[in-house]
N, C-alpha and C positions, 0 to 999 in steps of 0.2 A: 348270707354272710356279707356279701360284697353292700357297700353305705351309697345309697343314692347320694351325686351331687351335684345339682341345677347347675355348676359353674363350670361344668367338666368339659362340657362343648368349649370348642376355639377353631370356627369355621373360617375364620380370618388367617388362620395361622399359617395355611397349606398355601403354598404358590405364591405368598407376600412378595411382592417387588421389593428392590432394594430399599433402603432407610434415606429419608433424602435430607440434604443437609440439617445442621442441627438446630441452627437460627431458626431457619424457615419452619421445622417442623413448630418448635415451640411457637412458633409465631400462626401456627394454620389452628395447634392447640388454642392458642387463649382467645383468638376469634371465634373458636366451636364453643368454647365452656366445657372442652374435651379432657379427661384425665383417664391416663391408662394407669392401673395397678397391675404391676411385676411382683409374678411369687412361684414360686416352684411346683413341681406337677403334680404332687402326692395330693390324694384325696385329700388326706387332712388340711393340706397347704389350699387346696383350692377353695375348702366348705370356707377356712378361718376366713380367706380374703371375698368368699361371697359374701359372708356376714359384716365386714368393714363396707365394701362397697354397697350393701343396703343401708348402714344406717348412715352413709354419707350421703346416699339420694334421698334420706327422710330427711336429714339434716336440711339439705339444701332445698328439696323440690317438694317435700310436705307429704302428706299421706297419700295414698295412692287412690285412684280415681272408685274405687267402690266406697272409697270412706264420705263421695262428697256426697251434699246434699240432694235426695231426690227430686227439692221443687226445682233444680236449676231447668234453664232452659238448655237447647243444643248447644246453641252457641255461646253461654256460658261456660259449658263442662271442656267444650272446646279448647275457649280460652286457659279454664286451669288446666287442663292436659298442657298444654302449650308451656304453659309456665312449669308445670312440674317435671319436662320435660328436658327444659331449660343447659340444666348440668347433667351430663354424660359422665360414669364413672363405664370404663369395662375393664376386663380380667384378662388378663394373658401368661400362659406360661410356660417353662422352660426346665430341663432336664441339669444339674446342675455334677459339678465333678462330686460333691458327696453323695447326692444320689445312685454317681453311676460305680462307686464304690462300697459295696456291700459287704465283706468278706474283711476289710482288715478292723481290727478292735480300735476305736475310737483315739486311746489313748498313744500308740502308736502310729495316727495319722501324722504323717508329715508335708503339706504339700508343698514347702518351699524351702525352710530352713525349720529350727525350733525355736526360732522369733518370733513365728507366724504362727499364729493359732489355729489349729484343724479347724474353727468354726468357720474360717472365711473359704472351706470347699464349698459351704452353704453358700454365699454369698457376693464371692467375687464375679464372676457372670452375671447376677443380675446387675449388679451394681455398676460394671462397664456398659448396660442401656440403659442404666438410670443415668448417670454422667452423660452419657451422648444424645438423650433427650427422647428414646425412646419409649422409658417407662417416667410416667412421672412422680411415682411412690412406688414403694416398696413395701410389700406385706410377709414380716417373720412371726416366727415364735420367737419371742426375745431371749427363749435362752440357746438359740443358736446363730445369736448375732454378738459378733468380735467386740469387745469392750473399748474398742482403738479400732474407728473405723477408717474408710479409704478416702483420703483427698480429695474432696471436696461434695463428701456424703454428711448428713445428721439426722437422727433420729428426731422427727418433726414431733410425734405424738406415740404415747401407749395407752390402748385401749384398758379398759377396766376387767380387770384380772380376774380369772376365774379361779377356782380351787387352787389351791399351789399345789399340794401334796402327792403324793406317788401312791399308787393304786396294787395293791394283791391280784391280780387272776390268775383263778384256778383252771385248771383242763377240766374240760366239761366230764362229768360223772363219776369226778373223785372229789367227796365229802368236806375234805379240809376247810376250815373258815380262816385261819390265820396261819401266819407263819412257825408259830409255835406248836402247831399241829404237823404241820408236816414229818412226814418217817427222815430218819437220817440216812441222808447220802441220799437224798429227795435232786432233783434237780430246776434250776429255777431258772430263766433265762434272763436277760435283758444286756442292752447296748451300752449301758451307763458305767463307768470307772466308779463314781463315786456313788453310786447303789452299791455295787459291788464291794468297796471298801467296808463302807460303813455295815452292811449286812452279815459280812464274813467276819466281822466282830461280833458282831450278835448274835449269828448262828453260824459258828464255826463248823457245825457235823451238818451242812448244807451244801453244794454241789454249787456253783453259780459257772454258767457258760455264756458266751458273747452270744446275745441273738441282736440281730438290727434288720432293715426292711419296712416298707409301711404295715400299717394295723392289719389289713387286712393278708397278708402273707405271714406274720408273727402267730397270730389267731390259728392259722392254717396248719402253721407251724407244733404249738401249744396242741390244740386239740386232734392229730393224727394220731390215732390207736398206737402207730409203732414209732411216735417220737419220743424221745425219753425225757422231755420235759413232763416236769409235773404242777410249773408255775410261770410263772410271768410276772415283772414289774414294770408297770406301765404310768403315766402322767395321768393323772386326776381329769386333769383338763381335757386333753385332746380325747379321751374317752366317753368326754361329754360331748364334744363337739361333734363326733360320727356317730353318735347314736347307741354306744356301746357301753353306757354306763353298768348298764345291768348286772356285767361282767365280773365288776367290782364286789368281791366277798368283804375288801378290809380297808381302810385307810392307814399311811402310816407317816406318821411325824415323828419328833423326836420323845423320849431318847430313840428311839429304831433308826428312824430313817430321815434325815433334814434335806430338804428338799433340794433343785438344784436353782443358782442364782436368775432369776428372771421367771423362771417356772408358772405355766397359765397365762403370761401375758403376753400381747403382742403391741408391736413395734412395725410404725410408718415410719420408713426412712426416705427422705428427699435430699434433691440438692443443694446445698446451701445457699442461701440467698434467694431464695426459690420463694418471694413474695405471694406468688399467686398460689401456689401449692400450699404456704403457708395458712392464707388466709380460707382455704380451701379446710383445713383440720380444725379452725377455731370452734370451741363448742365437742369435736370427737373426742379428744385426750382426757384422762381421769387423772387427777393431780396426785389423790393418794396411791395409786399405783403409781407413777410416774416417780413419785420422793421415796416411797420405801424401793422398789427395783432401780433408784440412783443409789440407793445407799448399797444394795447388793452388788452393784457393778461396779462401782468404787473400790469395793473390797476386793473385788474379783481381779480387776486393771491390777492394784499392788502386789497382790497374789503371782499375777499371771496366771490365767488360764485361758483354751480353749474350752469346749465342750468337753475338753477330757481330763482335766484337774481334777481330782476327789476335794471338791470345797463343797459343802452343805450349809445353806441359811436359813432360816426363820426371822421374819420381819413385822412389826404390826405399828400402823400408824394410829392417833385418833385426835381429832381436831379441838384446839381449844379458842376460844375466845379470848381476846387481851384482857376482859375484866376475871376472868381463868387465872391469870401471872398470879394475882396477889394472893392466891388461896392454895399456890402449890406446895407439895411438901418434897423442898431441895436438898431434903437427905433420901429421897427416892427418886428423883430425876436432876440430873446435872445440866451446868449451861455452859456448854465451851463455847459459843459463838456469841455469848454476852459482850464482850467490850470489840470484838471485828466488825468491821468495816468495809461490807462488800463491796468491791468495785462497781460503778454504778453501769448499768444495764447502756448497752448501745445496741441500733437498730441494725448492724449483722453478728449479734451476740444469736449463740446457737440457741431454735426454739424452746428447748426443755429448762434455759434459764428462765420463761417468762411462766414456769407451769406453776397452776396456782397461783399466782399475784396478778393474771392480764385480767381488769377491770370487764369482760365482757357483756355488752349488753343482753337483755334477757330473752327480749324476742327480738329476733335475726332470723328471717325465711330465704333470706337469699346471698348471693357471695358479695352482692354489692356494697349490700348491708354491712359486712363483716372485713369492708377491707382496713384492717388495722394495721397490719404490717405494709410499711411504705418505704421509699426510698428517703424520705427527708421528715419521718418524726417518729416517735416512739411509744406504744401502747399505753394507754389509761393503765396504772397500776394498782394495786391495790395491797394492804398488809394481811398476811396470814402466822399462824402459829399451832403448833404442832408437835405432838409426845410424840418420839421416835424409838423404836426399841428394834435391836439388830443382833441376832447369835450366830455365829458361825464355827463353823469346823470344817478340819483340814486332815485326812485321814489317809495313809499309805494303802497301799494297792492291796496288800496281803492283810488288812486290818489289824496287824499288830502295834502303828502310832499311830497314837490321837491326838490332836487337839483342838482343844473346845475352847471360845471365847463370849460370855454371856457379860456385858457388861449394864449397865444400869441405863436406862431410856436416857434420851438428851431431850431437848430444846428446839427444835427447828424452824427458821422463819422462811426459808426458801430450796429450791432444788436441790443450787450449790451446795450449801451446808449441810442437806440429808447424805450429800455424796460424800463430802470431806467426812463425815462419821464413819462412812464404809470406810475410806482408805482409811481409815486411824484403827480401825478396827483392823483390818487387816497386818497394818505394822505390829501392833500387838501379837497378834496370832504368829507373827513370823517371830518377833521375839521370845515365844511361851515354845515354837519347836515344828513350826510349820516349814521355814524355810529348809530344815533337812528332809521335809518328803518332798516338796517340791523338786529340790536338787536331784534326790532320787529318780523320779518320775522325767526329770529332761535329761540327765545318762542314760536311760532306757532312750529314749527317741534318737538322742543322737545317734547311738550304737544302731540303730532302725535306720538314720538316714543315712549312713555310712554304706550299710549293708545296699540299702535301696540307689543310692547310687552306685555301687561296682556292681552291680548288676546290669544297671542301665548301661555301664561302660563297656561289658562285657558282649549285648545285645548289640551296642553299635558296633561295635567289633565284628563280630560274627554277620551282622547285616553288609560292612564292607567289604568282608572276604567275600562275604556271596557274591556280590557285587562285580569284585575283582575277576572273580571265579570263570562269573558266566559275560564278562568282555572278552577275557583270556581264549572263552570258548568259541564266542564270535569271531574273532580275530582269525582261529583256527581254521573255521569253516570257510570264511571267505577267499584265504589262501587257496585251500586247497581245490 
């Protein structure tokens, strides 16, 4: 049951000495060609960030020493050992407050106000040693990273996205293939609000319960004889990533289930300004994941959500060529960014405005190669063009409102403008009847944060009387 994973080890972690300043670290970094990647403890979190940190040492330091050639001499293979050697990426991780919160339903998380999105429990901790120099990226699943990040963080690069869609498993040795199979008043579990919305529409004589935990406790969970789950919905992706595809009786997209925004991909987040981390990812980032997951987080930003907004998307990009323009047919794709005017690109414009236009050269084996991003000039750019197509919906907790927004593909020649589609998309969906579930959904949290602070008040309270109690009692004894 349990998923081997090579990155699990962190024999560095035990008895670390203090963190020493933060100049200086970063300055011991960029003389090693050292990068530490920060991501959280769950198997999943570690496999995604071993698999980033390999193909940032193929990137940089070439295939690995069984690939070279047999005639080499010793001290040939030496030397490329040496070289491939070169850049240091390792793994470190950390136990995060959504982690160590299992028990409250997602949409209910409040960690600070309901301004704050539940997703930054994921996030905030790492992101205080990314700021202070001790992780030098950050490795998520993008769809548990805040759409509004923290001062003076940016999402450097997103890997190339695997399956987006949400996955069926069944408890092992009941027949079912699909949801439509299952007996009513079946029980299904999973962590998600907006499975749960959009599901409870579709199968209303269906049972749905909060499960959350990693895979391998969910699984545990699902297949006990005396658990009363009869199902599970799980991410596409992460199921491929532990090894646990297998698992998978069904796929589901829309109409059933739209997936959630970012879904399959991941996301390096750095510090901004961070030249040398920057030019550290040139060559890892996938552009068209990068324009279709701006356009979902665009919509997401106007929206509002955390991880626990019931918003569903479906996204598809496909590349055209400028001798493309003259043969499209513009009563099936629109061009709102026809006569705009993008502001032109500066050299601390965040890196996801350069994805897909940085002119990079082809072969690049090393960082030195690759330093594009500088203090005093500006990437080789290059023009790109792009059929962008974005649906989304926005679905009340109980599945009784919907709404769906399917509008017709656009235009796109850059990041920006794949993003500004999302927010336009979004203002729409608020228009068509999204903003009254939204509403809905943040009078639940308040009334939750209201609750979760007289409680807190209540505990300090009772901790001062104690307090009071047993001076009262000292006081007593010493008298006497």
């Amino acid at each position: 049951m349990t998923s081997s994973c090579p990155w699990h080890t962190n024999s560095t972690a035990i008895n670390r000495r203090p963190i020493p300043d933060r100049d200086l670290l970063l300055a011991m970094k960029a003389s090693a060609n050292s990068f530490v990647l920060g991501t959280r403890k769950s198997n999943l979190a570690l496999i995604q960030t071993g698999h980033v940190a390999d193909d940032l040492r193929l990137l940089h330091n070439g295939p690995s020493s069984s690939s070279s050639s047999s005639n080499n001499t010793l001290e040939e293979e030496e030397e490329e050992e040496d070289s491939r050697m070169k850049f240091k990426f390792t793994i470190e991780s950390m136990t995060t407050v959504g982690d160590r919160n299992q028990t409250t339903p997602l949409h209910l998380l409040s960690p600070y106000s309901s301004s704050q999105p539940a997703k930054s429990l994921w996030t905030d901790e790492l992101e205080f040693k990314l700021i202070n120099g001790h992780f030098d990226m950050l490795i998520h699943s993008l769809k548990d990273v805040p759409t509004v990040l923290k001062d003076g963080c940016e999402i450097g690069c997103m890997v190339k996205r695997h399956d987006p869609r949400d996955a069926l498993v069944i408890k092992q040795g009941l027949p079912y293939k699909s949801l439509e199979e299952l007996p009513d008043g079946s029980v299904v579990g999973t962590g998600s609000v907006r499975r749960v919305a959009q599901l409870k529409r579709a199968f209303p004589n269906l049972i749905f319960e909060d499960m959350r935990g990693n895979l391998n406790t969910r699984f545990s969970k699902l297949d006990n004889p005396s658990s009363p789950f009869s199902a599970l919905i799980l991410a596409m992706s992460g199921l491929s990533r532990v090894g646990m595809s297998h698992r998978v009786v069904s796929a589901l997209s829309s109409p059933t289930l739209m997936h959630a925004v970012g879904q399959g991909a991941l996301a390096v987040e750095i510090r901004i300004e961070d030249n040398r981390t920057r030019n550290c990812l040139l060559g890892l980032g996938h552009w068209p994941t990068e324009w279709t997951c701006g356009a979902e987080r665009g919509c997401l930003r106007v929206l509002e959500g955390g991880c626990s907004v019931p918003v569903g998307v479906e996204s598809e990009i496909i590349e055209l060529q400028e001798s493309d323009l003259e043969n499209l047919n513009w009563e099936e794709i629109e061009n709102p960014f026809k006569d705009e005017l993008e502001e032109p690109l500066k050299k601390d414009s965040p890196m996801l405005h350069f994805s897909g236009i940085i002119d990079i050269p082809e072969k690049t084996t090393s960082l030195s190669t690759k330093t594009i991003f500088s203090k005093h000039s500006l990437p080789p750019l290059r023009k790109r063009f792009a059929k962008l197509s974005l649906h989304a919906c926005v679905t009340s907790t109980d599945g009784t409102k919907h709404v769906l927004f399917e509008p017709k593909p656009v235009l796109v020649k850059s990041y920006r403008q794949a993003e500004k589609f999302g927010e336009e998309c979004a203002r729409k969906l608020r228009l068509m009847g999204a903003s009254e579930i939204l509403d809905e959904i943040n009078l639940i949290r308040k009334a939750k944060e209201q609750e979760d602070l007289q409680r807190a008040i209540e505990r300090s309270k009772l901790a001062l009387a104690k307090e009071q109690e047993k001076n009262q009692s000292e006081e007593t004894q010493v008298v006497i």
